[in-house]
N, C-alpha and C positions, 0 to 999 in steps of 0.2 A: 504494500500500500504506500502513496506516495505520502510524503512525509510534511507538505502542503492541508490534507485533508483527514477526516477521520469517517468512519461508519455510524450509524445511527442505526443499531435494530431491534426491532422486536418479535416475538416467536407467540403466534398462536397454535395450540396443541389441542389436537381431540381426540380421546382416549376414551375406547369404547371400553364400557361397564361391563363387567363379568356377572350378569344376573339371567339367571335363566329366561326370565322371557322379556318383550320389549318392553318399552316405557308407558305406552298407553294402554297396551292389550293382552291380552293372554299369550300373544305366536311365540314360538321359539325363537332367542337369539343364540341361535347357536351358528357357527360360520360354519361353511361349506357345506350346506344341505342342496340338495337338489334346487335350480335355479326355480323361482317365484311357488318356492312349495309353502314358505313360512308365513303367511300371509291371511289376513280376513279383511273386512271389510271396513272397520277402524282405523288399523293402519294402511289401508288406501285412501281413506278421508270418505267413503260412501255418504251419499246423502242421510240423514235419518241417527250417526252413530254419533256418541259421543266419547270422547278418553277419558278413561284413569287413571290416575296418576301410580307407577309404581313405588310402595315406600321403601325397597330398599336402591332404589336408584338414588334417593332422597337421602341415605343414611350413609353412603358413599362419597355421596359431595361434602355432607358435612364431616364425612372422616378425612378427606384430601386439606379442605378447608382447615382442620385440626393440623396437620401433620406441616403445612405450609405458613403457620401462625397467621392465618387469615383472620379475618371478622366473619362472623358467621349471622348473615341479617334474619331476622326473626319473622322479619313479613318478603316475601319475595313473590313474584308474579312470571308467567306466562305471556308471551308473545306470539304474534304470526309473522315470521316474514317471508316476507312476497317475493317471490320470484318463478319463474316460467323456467322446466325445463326437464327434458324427457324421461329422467329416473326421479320425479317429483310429482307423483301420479294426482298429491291432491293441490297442486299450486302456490305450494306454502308448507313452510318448516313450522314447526314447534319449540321454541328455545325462548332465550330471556334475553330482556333488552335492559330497560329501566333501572328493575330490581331485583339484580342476581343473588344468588343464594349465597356466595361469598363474595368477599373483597378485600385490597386492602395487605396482601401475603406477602411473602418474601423466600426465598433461599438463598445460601450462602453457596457459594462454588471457591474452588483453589484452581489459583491457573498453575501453568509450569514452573512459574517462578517461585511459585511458594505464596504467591500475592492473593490475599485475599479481599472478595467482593460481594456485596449482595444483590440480587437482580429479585426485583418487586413485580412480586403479582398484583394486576390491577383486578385482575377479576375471573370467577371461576363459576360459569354459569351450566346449567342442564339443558340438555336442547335432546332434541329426535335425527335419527341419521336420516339420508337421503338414500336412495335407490344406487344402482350401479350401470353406467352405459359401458356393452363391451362392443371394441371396435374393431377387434382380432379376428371375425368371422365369416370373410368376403365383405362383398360390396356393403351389406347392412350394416347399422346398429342395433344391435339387439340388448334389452333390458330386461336386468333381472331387481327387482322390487321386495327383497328377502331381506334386504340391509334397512330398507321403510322401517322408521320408528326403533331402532336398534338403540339402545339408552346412550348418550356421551355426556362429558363433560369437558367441555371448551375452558381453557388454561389458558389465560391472556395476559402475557407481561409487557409491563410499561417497555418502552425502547431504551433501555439500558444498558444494552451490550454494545459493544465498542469493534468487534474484531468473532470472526468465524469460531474461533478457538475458544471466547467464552461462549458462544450459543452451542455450540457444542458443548462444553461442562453443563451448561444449564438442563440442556435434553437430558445429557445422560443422568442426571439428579433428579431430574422430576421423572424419566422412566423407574427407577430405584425405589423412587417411595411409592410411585403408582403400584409396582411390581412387591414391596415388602408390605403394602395395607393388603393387597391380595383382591383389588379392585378391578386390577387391568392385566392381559398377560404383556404387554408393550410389545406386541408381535406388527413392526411396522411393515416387513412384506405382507403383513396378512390386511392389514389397512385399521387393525385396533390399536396403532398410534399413529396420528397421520400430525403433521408439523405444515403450516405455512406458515414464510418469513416475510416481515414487514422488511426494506432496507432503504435508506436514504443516504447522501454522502452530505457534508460541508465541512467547510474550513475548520482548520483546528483553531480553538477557542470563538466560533461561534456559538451564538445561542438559538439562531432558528434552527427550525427542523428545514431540510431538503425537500424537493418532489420525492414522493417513494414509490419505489414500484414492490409487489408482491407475487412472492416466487412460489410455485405449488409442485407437488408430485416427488416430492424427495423421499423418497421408501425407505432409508437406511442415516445414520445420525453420520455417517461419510461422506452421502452425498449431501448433508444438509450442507457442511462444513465445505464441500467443491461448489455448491451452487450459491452458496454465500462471496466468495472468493470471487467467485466468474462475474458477480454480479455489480459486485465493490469496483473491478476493476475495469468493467465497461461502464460503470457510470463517472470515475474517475476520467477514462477517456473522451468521454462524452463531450466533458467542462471544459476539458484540457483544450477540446478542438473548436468551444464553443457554439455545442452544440444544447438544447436544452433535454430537460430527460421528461419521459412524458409518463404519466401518470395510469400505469397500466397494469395486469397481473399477466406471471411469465411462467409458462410451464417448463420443468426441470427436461432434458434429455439425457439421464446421464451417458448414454451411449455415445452421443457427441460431444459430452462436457459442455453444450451449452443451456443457455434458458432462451424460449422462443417465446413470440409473445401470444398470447392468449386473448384479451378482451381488454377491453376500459375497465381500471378499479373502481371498484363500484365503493361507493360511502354512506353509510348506515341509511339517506334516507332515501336512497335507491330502492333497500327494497320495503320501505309504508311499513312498518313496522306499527302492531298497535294489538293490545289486549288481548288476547286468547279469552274470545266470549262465553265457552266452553269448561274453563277449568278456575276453579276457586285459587286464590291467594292461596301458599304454602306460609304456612304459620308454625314457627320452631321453639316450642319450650324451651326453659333450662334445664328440665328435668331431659328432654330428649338429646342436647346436645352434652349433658352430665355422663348420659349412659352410651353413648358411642365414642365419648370420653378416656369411658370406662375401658373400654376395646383397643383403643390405639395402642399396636403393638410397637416394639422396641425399635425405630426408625434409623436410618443406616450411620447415619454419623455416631449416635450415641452406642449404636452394635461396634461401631470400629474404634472409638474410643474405649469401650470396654476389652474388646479384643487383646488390644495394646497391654492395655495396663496387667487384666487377670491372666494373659495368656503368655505374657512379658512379650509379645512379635514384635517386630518392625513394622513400622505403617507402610511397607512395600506389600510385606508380607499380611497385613490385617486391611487394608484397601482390596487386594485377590480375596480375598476368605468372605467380603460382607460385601461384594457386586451384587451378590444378589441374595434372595433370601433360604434360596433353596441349599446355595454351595453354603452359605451361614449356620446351616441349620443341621448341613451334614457333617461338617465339623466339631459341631457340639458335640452332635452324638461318639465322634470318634476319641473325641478327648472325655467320653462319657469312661473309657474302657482304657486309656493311658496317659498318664501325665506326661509323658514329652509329646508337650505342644509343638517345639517348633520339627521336629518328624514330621508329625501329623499334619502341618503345614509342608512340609517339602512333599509328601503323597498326594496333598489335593493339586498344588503345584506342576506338578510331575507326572507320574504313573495316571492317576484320576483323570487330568486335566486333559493327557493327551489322547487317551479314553474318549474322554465327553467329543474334542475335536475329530477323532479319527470316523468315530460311527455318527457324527450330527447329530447327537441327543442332549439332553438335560441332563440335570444332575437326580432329579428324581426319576428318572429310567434307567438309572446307572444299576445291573442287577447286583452287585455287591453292596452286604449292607454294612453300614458304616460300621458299626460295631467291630466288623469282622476287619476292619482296615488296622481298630485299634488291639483289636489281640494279636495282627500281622507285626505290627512294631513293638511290641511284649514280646513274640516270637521272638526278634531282631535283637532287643537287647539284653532280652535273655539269654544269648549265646545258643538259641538251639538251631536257630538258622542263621546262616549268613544275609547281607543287605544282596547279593546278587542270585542266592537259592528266591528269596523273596518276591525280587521280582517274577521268577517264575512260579511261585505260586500265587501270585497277585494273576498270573494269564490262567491258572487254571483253574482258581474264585470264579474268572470272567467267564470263562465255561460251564464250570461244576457247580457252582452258586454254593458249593462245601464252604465249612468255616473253615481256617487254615491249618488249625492242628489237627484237623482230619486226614489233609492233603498231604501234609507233613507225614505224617505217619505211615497213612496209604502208600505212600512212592517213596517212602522211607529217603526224605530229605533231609533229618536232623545232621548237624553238624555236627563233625569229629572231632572229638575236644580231648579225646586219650592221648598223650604228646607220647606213646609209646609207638603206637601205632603210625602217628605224623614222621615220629622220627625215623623210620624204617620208611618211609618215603623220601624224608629229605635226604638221607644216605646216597639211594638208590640212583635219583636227580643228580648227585653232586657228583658222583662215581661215571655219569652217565655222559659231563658234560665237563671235562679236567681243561678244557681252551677257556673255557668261561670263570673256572678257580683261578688257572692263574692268575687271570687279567683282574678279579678282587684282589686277590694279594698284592695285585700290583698296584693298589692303590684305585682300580675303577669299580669302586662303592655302589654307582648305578648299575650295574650288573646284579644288585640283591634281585630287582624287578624282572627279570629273566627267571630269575630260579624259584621266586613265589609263582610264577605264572605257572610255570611244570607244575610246583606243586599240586596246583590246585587243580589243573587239569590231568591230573591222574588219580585224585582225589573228587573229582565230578564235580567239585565247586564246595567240599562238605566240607573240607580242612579251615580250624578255624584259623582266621589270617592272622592276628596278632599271635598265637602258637607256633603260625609257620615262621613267621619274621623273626622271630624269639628265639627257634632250632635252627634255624638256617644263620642266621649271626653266630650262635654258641659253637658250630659246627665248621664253620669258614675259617672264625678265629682260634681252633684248635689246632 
């Protein structure tokens, strides 16, 4: 970015609810059913129906609202806004304009530097999804109306971020707590977090805001961070050439790394927004925002904080362990069954990690259960297996779903720990290999690592290594 100007943005997020059916109706929201199977007559808007409000879509805002040190308003209201357009069967959305159910929030992010910031929620409202046009099927459009009425809640931060790399921190912070309240699964290729970015550019040390344009389709918090970039730096061109910037919203490609333009940005009273005739004011006790209070679980910063301290890690090492709430939770359990933490940090790390990445799964599909991670490193420094027997019965947990001292036993893996028996190996090795004794007598020390490796591979990996390095010294120096 040129050193003339600074960025101006801000990130709207809608993060579809985890609640089994939609916001007004009975239909399933469940994704991926059969195209326009979920569907009645409410959520197409039919003449004659009216909506219901679902309450635990209601008890989700105010737990986001919670977790985000929001204000949580106690009278909030229903909107319609108008707009025309072929996955919008009844001409108009369901959301809030006036009097959203939160406002007023904050999170804190760390950039690279260590620098830390907070970026202000301005507002976090309930609204109804829209339908899906798909355009991948020949010449047509064809719509599918299963996403109508799917519960969200729209995240709206003031324009406080400065540079791509905090709205990036910010997404991946507010997917975290979305993902650790256990409201949202932040599955953005699946479109249950979708992000559009406000951006504008001017001078450093002004105080207007720029023309801004609005960037959509960013499926992945990478490309929000490249279509942020691309965006900064064509409007930066723009000025440079004197040109003006026009006020428009810009669909993401990531396949060409550019944004194209899409339509005229439309501004609130584009689309008439006004009352939802249909649905009563949402009215929030204290007692109701006490008892969803009650609920807010252990939120990621205070999980990583705790981490640190009760577990002694490194914030390297306790930032991996609380991303999210599933690998947090698998970790407890495994330090459920061993106090060396930081092991049980180098498995989830490691062995687990490359697990989760090799087969594209979660942590909770992982078929080993944690438990069994933590008697593998009891195993380990108990002396009955070696850290390199381990891994292989860490592959045949991943197979056998066995707990490990079965495996161990079963394929008879325990380590050799009789130094009588080692020693009548190391002889054999040293006897075997008299070009490699001299050159230790000769003073080449590095040569011990030749004559552990025989060991052990004539010992199938059981000989314990600190016994081998122990006779193998006593033996060389005789």
């Amino acid at each position: 970015m040129s050193d003339k100007y600074e960025a101006v943005i801000g990130l709207e997020v809608h993060a579809q609810l985890k609640t089994e059916t939609k916001i007004f109706c009975g239909c399933s929201a469940e994704f991926g059913n059969e195209p326009n199977s979920n569907v009645c007559p409410v959520c197409l808007g039919h003449p004659g129906v009216l909506p219901v409000l679902n309450k635990k879509v209601v008890d989700f805002s105010i737990l986001m609202g919670l977790a985000t040190q929001s204000t949580i308003n106690q009278k909030s209201i229903f909107a319609r806004k108008n707009y025309f357009y072929p996955d919008l069967p009844k001409g108009y959305q369901i959301s809030q304009f006036e009097l959203p159910i939160c406002e007023f929030g904050k999170i804190e992010i760390e950039k690279s530097n260590g620098e830390k910031k907070e970026i202000t929620i301005k507002r976090i409202h309930m609204e109804e999804d829209a339908g899906k046009s798909i355009h991948d099927q020949g010449d047509e459009t064809l719509v599918d109306v299963n996403r109508c009425g799917v519960p969200l809640i729209e995240i709206v931060s003031e324009p406080d971020m400065r540079t791509p790399e905090e709205a990036y921190l910010y997404l991946s912070k507010l997917k975290r707590i979305l993902t650790y309240l256990d409201i949202c699964d932040g599955n953005m290729e699946e479109g249950s977090l979708r992000c559009d970015a406000n951006i504008s550019i001017r001078k450093k040390g002004a105080t207007e805001l720029g023309t801004r344009t609005e960037v959509k389709n960013m499926n992945s918090f990478r490309n929000v961070e490249r279509a942020l970039q691309y965006e900064i730096e064509r409007q930066i061109e723009a000025l440079e050439n004197g040109e003006g910037i026009v006020q428009q919203t810009l669909l993401w490609n990531a396949d060409k790394n550019e944004a194209v333009p899409m339509r005229g940005k439309e501004e609130a009273h584009d689309y008439r927004y006004f009352p939802e005739p249909d649905l009563m004011p949402v009215e929030i006790s204290n007692d109701w925002i006490e008892e969803i209070q009650s609920a807010l679980p252990e939120l990621p910063n205070e999980k990583l904080n705790r981490f640190m301290t009760q577990f002694n890690l490194s914030q390297y090492d306790a930032e991996f362990l609380t991303a999210s709430r599933g690998v947090a939770d698998y970790y407890e359990n495994i330090v459920e069954n061993t106090s060396d933490y930081k092991s049980a940090s180098n498995w989830m790390m490691g062995e687990i990690a490359f697990t989760l990445k090799e087969n594209k799964i979660e942590i909770e599909k992982l078929s080993i259960p944690p438990e069994n991670i933590g008697k593998l490193i009891e195993l380990i420094n108990g002396k009955t297996i070696s850290g390199k027997i381990a891994k292989e019965v860490f592959a045949k947990m991943l197979e056998s779903r066995k707990p490990p001292e079965k495996i161990v036993e079963e394929e008879n893996l325990a380590q050799i720990t009789d130094s009588s028996a080692i020693e009548n190996v190391v002889e054999q090795v040293l006897n075997d290999n008299p070009k490699q004794v001299e050159q230790y007598k000769s003073g080449k020390e590095s040569v011990i690592g030749f004559f552990v490796g025989q060991v052990m591979r004539a010992t199938q990996g059981k000989a314990n290594p600190q016994l081998v390095n122990q006779l193998l010294r006593e033996k060389l120096q005789s």
